[in-house]
C-alpha atoms as a printed R data frame, in Angstrom:
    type eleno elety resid chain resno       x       y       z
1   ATOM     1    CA   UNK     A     1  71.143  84.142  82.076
2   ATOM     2    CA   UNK     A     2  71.484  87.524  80.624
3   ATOM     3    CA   UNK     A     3  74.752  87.995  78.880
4   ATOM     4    CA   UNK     A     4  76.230  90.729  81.272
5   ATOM     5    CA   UNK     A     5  75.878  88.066  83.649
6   ATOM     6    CA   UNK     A     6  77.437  85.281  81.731
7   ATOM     7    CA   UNK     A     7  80.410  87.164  80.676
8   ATOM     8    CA   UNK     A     8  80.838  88.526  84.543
9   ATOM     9    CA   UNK     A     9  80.186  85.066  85.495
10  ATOM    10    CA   UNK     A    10  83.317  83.781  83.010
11  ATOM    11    CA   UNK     A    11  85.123  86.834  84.055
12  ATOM    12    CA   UNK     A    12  85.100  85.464  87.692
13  ATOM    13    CA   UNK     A    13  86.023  82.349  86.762
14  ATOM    14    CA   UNK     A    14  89.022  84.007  84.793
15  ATOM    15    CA   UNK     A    15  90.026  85.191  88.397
16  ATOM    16    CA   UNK     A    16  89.654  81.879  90.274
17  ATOM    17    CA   UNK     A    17  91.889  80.231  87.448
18  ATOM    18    CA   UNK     A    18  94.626  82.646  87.371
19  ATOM    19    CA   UNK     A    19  95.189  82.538  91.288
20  ATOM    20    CA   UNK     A    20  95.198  78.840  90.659
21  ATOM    21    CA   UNK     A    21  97.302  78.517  87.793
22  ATOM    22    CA   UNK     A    22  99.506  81.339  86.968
23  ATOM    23    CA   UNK     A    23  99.413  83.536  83.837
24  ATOM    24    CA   UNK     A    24 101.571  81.129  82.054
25  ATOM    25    CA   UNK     A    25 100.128  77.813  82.325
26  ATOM    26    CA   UNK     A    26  96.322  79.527  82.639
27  ATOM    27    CA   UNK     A    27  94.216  77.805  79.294
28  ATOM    28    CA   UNK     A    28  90.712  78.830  78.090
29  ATOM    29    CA   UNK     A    29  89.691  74.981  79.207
30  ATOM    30    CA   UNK     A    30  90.828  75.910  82.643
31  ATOM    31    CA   UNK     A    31  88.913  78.879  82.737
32  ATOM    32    CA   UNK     A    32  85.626  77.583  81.223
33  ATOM    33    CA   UNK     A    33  86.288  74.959  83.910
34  ATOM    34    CA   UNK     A    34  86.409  77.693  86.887
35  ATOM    35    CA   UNK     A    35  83.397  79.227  85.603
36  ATOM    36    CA   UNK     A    36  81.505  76.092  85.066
37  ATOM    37    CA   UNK     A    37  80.417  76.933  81.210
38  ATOM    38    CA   UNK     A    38  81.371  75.316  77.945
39  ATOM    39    CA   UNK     A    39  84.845  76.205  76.012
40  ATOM    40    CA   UNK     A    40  82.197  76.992  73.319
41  ATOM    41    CA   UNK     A    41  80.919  79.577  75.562
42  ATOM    42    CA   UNK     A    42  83.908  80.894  76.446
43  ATOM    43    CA   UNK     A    43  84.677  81.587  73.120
44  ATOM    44    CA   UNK     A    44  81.099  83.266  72.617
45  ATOM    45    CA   UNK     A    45  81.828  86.327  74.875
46  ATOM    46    CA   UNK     A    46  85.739  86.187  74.547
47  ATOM    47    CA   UNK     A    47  87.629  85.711  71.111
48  ATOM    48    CA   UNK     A    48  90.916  85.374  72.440
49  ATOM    49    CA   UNK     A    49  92.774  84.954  76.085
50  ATOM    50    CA   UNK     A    50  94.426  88.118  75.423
51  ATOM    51    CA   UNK     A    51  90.788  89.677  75.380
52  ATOM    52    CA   UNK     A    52  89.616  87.924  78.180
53  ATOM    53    CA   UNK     A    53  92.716  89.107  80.576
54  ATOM    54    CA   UNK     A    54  92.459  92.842  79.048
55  ATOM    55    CA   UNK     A    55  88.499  92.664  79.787
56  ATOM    56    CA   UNK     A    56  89.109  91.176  83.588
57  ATOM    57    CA   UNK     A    57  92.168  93.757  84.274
58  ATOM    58    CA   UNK     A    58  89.713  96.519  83.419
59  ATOM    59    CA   UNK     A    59  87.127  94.874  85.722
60  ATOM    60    CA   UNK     A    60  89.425  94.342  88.044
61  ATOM    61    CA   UNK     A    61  90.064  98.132  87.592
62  ATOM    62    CA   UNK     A    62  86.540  99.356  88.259
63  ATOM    63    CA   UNK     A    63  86.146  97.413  91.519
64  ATOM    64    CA   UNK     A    64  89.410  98.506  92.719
65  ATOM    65    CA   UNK     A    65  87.709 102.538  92.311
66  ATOM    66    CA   UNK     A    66  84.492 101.434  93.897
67  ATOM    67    CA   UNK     A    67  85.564  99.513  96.592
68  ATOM    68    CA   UNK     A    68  87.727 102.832  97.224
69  ATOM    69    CA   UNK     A    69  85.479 105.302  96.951
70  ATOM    70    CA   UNK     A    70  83.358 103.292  99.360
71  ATOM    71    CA   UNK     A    71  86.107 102.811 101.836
72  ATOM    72    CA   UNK     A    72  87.017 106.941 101.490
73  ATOM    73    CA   UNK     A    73  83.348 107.750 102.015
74  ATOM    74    CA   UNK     A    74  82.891 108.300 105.699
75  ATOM    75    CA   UNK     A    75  86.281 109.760 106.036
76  ATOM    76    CA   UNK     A    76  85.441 113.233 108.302
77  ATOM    77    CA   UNK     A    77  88.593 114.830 106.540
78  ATOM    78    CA   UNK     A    78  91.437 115.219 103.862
79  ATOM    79    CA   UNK     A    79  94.241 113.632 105.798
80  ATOM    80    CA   UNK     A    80  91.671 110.547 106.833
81  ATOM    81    CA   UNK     A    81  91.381 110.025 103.623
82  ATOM    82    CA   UNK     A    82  94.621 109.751 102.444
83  ATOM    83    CA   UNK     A    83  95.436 107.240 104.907
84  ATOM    84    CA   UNK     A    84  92.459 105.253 104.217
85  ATOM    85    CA   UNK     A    85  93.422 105.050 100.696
86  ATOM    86    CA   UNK     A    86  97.043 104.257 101.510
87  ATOM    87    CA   UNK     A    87  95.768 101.401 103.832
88  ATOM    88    CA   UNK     A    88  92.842  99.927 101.440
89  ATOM    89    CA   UNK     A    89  95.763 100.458  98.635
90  ATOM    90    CA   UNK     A    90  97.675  98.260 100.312
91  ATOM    91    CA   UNK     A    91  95.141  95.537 101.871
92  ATOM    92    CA   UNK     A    92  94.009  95.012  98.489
93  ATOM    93    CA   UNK     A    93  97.312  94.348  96.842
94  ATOM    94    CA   UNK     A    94  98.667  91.881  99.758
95  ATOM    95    CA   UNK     A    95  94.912  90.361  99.802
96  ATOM    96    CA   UNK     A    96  94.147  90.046  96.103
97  ATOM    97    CA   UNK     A    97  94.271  86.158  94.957
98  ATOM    98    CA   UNK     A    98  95.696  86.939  91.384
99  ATOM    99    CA   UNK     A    99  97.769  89.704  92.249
100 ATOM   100    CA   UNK     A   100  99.839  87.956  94.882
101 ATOM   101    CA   UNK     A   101  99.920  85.405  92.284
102 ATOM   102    CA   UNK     A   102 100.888  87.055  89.044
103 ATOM   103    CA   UNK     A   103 103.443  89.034  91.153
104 ATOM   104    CA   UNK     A   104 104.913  86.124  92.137
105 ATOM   105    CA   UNK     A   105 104.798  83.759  89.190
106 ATOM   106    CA   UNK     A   106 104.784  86.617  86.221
107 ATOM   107    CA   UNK     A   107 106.634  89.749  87.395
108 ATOM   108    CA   UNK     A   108 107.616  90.537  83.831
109 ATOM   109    CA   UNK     A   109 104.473  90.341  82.242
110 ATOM   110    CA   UNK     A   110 103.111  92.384  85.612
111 ATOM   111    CA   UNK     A   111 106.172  94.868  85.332
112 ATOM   112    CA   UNK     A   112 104.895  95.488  81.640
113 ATOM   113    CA   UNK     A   113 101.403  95.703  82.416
114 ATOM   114    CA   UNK     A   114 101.934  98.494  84.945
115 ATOM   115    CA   UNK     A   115 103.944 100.563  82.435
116 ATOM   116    CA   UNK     A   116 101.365  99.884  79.845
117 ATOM   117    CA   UNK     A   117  98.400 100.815  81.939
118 ATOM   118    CA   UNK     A   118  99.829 103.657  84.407
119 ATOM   119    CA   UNK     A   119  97.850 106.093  82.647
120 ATOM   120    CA   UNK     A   120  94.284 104.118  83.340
121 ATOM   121    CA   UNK     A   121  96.036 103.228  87.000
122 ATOM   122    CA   UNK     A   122  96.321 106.962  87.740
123 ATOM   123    CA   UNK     A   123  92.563 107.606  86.360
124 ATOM   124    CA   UNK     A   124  90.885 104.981  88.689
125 ATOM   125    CA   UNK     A   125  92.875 106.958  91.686
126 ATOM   126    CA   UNK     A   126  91.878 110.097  90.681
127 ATOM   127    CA   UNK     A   127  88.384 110.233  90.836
128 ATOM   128    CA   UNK     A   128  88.406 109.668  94.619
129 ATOM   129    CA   UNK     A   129  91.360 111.528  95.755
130 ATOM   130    CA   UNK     A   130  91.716 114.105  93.400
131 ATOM   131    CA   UNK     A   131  89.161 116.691  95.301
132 ATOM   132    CA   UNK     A   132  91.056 115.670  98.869
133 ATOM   133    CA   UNK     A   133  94.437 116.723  97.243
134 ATOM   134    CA   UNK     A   134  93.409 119.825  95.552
135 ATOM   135    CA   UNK     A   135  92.585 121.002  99.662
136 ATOM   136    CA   UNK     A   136  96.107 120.109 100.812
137 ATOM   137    CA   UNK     A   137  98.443 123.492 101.544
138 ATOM   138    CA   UNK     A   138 100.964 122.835  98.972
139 ATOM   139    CA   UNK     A   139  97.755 122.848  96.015
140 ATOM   140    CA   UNK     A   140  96.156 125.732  97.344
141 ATOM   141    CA   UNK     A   141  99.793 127.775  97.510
142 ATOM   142    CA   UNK     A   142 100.591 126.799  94.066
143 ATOM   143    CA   UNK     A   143 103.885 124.807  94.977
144 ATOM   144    CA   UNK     A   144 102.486 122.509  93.254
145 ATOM   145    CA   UNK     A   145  99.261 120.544  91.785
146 ATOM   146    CA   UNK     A   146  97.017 118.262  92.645
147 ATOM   147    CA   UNK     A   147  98.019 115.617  89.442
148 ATOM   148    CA   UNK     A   148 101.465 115.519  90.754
149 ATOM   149    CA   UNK     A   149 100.560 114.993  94.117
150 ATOM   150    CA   UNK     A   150  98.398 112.025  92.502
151 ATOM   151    CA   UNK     A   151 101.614 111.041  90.087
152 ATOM   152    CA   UNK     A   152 103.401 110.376  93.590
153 ATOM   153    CA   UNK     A   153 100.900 108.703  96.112
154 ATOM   154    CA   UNK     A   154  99.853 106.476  92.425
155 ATOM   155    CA   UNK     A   155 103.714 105.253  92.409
156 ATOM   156    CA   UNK     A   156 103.833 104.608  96.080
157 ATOM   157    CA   UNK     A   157 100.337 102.864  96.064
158 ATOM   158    CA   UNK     A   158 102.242 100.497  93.242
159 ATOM   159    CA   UNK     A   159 105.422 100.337  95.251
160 ATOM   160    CA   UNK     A   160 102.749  98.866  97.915
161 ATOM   161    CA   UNK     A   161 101.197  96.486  95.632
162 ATOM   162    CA   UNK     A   162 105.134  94.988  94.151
163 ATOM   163    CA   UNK     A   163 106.850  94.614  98.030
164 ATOM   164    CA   UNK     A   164 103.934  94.353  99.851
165 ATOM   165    CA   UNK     A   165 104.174  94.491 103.599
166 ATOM   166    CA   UNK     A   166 103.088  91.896 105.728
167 ATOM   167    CA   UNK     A   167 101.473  94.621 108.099
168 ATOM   168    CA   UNK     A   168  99.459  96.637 105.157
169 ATOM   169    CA   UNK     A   169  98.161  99.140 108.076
170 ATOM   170    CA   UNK     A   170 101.385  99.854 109.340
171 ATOM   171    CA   UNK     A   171 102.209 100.628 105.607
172 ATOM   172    CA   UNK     A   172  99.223 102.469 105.311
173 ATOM   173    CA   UNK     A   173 100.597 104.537 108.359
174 ATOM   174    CA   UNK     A   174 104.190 104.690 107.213
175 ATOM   175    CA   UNK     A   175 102.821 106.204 103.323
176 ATOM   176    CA   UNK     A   176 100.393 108.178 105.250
177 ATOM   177    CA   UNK     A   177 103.275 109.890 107.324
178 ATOM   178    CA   UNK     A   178 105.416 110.423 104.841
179 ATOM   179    CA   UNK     A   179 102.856 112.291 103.089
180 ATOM   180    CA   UNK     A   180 102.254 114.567 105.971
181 ATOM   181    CA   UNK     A   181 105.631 115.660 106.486
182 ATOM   182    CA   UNK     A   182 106.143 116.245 102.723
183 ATOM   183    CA   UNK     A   183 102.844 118.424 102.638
184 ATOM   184    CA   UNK     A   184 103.661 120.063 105.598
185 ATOM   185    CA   UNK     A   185 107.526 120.690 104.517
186 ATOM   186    CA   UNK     A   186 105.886 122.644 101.796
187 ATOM   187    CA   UNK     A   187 103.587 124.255 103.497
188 ATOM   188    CA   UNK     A   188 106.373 125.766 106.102
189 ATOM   189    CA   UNK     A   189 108.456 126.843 103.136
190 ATOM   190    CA   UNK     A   190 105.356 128.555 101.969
191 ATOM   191    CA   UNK     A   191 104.924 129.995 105.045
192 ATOM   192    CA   UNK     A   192 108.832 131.136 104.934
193 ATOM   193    CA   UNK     A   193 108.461 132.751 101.934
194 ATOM   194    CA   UNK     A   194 105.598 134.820 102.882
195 ATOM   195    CA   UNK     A   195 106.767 135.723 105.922
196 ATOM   196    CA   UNK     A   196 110.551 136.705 104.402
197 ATOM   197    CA   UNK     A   197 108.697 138.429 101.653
198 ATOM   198    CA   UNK     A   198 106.983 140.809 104.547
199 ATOM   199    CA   UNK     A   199 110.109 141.120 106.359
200 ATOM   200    CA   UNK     A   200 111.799 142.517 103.281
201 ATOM   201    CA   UNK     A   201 108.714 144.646 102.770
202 ATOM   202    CA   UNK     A   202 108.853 145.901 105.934
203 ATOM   203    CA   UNK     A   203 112.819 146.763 105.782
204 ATOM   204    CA   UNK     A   204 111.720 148.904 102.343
205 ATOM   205    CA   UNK     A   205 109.072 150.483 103.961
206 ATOM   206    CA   UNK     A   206 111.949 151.667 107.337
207 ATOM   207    CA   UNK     A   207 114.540 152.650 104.290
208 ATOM   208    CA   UNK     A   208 112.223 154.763 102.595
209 ATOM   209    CA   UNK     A   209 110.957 156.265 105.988
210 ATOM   210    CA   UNK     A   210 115.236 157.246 106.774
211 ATOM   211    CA   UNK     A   211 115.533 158.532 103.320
212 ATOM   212    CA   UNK     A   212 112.577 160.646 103.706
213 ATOM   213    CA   UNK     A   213 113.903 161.449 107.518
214 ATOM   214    CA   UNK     A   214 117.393 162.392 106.167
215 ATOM   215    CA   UNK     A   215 116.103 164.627 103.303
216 ATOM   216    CA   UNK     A   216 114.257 166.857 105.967
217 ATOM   217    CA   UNK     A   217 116.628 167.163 107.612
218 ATOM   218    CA   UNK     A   218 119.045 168.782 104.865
């Protein structure tokens, strides 16, 4: 077998054994035992546990992007597509084996992880929703950018993923509302502005029009 194969085969089995065990009782014989290859080998691709776990949580990482790209991809607009990512956001946290798990056994060592890794979080996110966000009203108007619209919907997707609903659409729907109204708040207080800033243009324009009336009339 060639070794990318191997060492995705022993990450896999990583997976199985960490749903089954927990993060604190979870041994290299129990994962060598998931994956159905020697300690030995194991050891071959992986010197340590805390290699193996860093190497799985960025695997972990890349199919969370790709299954999310995927799921964005026949999404007809920007707002579709911010609801599809709050609702595969959320199916994947309540549906993930070793999330659920590690959430429930290992909140600490999950708590720590998140902090550690927000940065690389925020980065798998932003590939797919970055170009849907830099569209919405709010962008476009300046009020503000598309990073910190990712900064929020990033800490709401991991609000999703630590009290996870037992609905995840209706979640989905819920996050997917609230970011409606927020963009649209903006976008009206854009539209304010503008609007007060012709109004006071206007009222110059009538001022200067009297003053010039009033002078000719001298």
């Amino acid at each position: 077998m060639p070794a990318t194969d191997r060492r995705e085969q022993i990450l896999d089995g990583a997976a199985r054994a960490l749903a089954r065990h927990g993060l604190g009782k979870l041994g290299m014989n129990d994962v060598s035992a998931s994956a159905a290859v020697s300690r030995g080998t194991v050891y071959r691709y992986f010197s340590s546990r805390e290699e193996l776990l860093t190497d799985l949580a960025e695997q972990e990482g890349r199919r969370f992007q790709k299954q999310m790209a995927q799921a964005l991809r026949d999404a007809t607009d920007g707002a579709q597509k911010v609801e599809l990512a709050f609702r595969y956001a959320a199916r994947y946290a309540g549906e993930h084996p070793v999330l659920r798990r590690m959430v429930e056994t290992d909140p600490a060592f999950v708590l720590a992880a998140i902090r550690e890794r927000f940065p690389a979080i925020q980065a798998m996110i932003r590939e797919p929703l970055a170009p849907v966000l830099a569209t919405t009203e709010p962008v476009r108007r300046g009020l503000t950018t598309a990073d910190q619209l990712l900064d929020w919907m990033t800490r709401l997707m991991i609000s999703a993923f630590l009290l996870p609903d037992p609905d995840p659409d209706r979640m989905a729907r819920d996050l997917a509302a609230v970011f409606r109204t927020m963009t649209a708040a903006a976008g009206n207080e854009a539209r304010m502005q503008r609007q007060s800033s012709r109004q006071r243009a206007s009222e110059a324009r009538r001022a200067r029009g009297a003053r010039r009336r009033n002078h000719g009339n001298r």
